[in-house]
C-alpha positions in Angstrom: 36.2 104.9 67.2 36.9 105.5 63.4 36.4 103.3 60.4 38.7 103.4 57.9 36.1 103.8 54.9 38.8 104.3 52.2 41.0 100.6 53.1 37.6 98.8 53.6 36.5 100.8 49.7 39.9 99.6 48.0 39.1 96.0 49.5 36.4 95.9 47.9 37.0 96.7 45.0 40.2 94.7 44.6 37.9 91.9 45.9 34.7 92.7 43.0 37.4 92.9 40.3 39.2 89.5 41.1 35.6 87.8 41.3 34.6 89.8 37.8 38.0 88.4 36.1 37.0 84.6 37.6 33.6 84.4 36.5 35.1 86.0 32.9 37.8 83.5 32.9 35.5 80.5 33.6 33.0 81.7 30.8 35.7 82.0 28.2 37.3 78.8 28.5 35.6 76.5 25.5 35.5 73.4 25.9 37.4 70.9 24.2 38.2 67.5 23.0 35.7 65.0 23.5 33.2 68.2 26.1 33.0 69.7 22.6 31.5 67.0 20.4 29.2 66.4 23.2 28.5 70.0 23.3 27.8 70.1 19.6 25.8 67.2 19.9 23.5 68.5 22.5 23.2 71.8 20.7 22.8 70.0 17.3 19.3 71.4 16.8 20.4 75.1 17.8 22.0 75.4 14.8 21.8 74.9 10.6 23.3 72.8 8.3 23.1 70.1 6.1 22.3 66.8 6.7 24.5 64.2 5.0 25.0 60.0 4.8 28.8 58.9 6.4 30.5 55.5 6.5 31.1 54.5 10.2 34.7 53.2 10.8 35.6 53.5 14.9 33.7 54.4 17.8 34.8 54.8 21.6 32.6 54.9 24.9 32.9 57.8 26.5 32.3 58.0 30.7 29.7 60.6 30.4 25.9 59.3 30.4 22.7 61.0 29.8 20.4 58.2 32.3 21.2 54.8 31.5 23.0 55.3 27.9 26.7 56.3 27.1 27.7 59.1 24.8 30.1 57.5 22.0 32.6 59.4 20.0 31.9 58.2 16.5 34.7 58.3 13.9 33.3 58.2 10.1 34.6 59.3 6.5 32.2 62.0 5.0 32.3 63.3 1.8 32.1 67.3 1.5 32.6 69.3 -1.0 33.6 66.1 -3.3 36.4 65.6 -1.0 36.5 62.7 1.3 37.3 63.7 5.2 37.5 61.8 8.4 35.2 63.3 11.6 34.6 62.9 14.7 31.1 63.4 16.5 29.0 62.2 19.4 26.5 60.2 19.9 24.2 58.6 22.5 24.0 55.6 22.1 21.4 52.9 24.1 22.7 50.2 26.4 21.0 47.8 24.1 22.0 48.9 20.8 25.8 48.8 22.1 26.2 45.2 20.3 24.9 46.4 16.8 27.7 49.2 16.0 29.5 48.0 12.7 32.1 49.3 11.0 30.7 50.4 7.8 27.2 50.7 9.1 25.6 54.1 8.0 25.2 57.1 9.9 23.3 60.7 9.6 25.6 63.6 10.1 24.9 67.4 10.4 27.8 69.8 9.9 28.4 73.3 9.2 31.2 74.7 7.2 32.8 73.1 4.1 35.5 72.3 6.8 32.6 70.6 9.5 33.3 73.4 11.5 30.5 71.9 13.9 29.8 68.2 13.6 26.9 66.4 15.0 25.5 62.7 14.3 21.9 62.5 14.1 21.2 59.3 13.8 23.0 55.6 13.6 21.7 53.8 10.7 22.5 50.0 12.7 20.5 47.0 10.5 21.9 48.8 6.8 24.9 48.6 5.1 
């Protein structure tokens, strides 16, 4: 009985290189939309930049949670650069502090790039104005 080494080599091969180009293919994609604020938001300490005061105006509950609290996507005008510009960021927010977002309440952002490249909120300033 002979075993065809060569058909059963090619196979494999054919096989390892169609795995190779998956697992590439699923690395490369970036994430987008709201799976990249939350990305940025979870890496926010990773990486540098400055730290700066914005003017909430919308916010939207997500469906992802980290335990019993909803990530938010926080919309706010922040002023880089002596321009004013409208972001976009994440934010965890706590069951309980759900009732206290205001429009026009303060909040801490981090962002890198005169254009926020990366945008991150630090913190939600609730009781001031």
């Amino acid at each position: 009985m002979m075993v065809n080494i060569s058909g059963f080599l090619v196979l494999l091969a054919v096989t390892l290189l169609a795995i190779s180009l998956l697992v590439y293919r699923m690395r490369s994609v970036a994430p987008k939309g709201e799976a990249l604020l939350i990305a940025e938001c979870i890496s926010q300490s990773s990486w540098h930049g400055p730290l700066r005061e914005a003017q909430l105006e919308t916010w939207q509950q997500t469906d992802i949670m980290h335990q019993s609290d909803y990530y938010f996507i926080l919309t706010f005008t922040l002023e880089i650069a002596r321009q004013k510009q409208q972001k976009s960021a994440a934010f965890i927010i706590r069951s309980a502090d759900i009732g206290l977002l205001k429009r026009g309440s303060r909040v801490l952002v981090k962002y890198q790039g005169l254009h926020a490249k990366r945008i991150a909120v630090v913190e939600v300033r609730f009781n001031e104005k």
